[in-house]
C-alpha positions as CSV (number, residue, x, y, z in Angstrom):
1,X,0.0,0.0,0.0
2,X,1.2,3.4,-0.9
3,X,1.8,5.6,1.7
4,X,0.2,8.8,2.1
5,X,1.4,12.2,0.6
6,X,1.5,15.4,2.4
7,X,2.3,18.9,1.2
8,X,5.6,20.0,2.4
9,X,6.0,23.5,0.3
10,X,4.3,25.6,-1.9
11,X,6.3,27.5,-4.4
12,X,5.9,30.3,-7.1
13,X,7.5,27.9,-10.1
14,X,8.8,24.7,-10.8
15,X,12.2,25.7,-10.3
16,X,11.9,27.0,-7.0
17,X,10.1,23.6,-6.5
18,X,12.8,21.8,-7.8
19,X,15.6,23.3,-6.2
20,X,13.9,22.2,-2.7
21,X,13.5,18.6,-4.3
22,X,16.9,18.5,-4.6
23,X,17.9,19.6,-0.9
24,X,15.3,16.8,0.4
25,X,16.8,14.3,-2.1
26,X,20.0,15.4,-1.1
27,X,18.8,14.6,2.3
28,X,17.5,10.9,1.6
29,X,13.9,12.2,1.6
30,X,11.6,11.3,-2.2
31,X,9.9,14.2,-3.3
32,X,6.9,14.9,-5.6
33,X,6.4,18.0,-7.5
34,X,2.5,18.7,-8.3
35,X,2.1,21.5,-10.7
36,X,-1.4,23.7,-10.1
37,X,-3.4,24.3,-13.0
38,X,-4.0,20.5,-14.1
39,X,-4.8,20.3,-17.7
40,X,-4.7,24.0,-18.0
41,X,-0.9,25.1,-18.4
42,X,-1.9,29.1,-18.0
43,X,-3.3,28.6,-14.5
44,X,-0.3,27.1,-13.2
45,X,1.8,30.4,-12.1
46,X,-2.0,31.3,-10.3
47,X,-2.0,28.5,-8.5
48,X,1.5,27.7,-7.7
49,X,3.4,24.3,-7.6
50,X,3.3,21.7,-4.2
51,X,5.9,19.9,-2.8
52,X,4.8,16.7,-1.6
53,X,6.6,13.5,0.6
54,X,5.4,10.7,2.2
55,X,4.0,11.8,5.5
56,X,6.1,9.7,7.9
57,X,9.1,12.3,6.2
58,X,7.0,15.2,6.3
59,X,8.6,16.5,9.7
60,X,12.1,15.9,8.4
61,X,11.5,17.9,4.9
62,X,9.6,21.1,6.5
63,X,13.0,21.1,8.8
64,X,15.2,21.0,6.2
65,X,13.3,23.0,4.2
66,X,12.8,25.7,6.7
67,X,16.6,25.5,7.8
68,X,17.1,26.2,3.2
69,X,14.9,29.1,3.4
């Protein structure tokens, strides 16, 4: 069963996005990029880009990522 995902960061852009994915990776913590606007590409800078781990990391990454920031 796959475990459950939890928003860790909210971002601007993708790159912003992935630059944190890469200091969580970096850490040993997977990280999932979910880009707002779905199917419609000119929404997604309205509504931003998630972060998301597995929940039982969730603590670690917001540490990390707050310690980044």
């Amino acid at each position: 069963m796959e475990e459950k995902q939890v928003v860790v960061g909210e971002y601007e852009n993708e790159i912003d996005a992935e630059i944190a994915k890469g200091h969580l990776k970096a850490s040993g913590i997977e990280a999932s990029i979910i880009k707002g606007g779905g199917m419609l590409p000119s929404l997604r800078n309205a509504e931003g880009v998630q972060l998301v781990v597995a929940e039982t990391q969730s603590e670690k990454a917001r540490k990390i990522l707050q310690a980044k920031s």
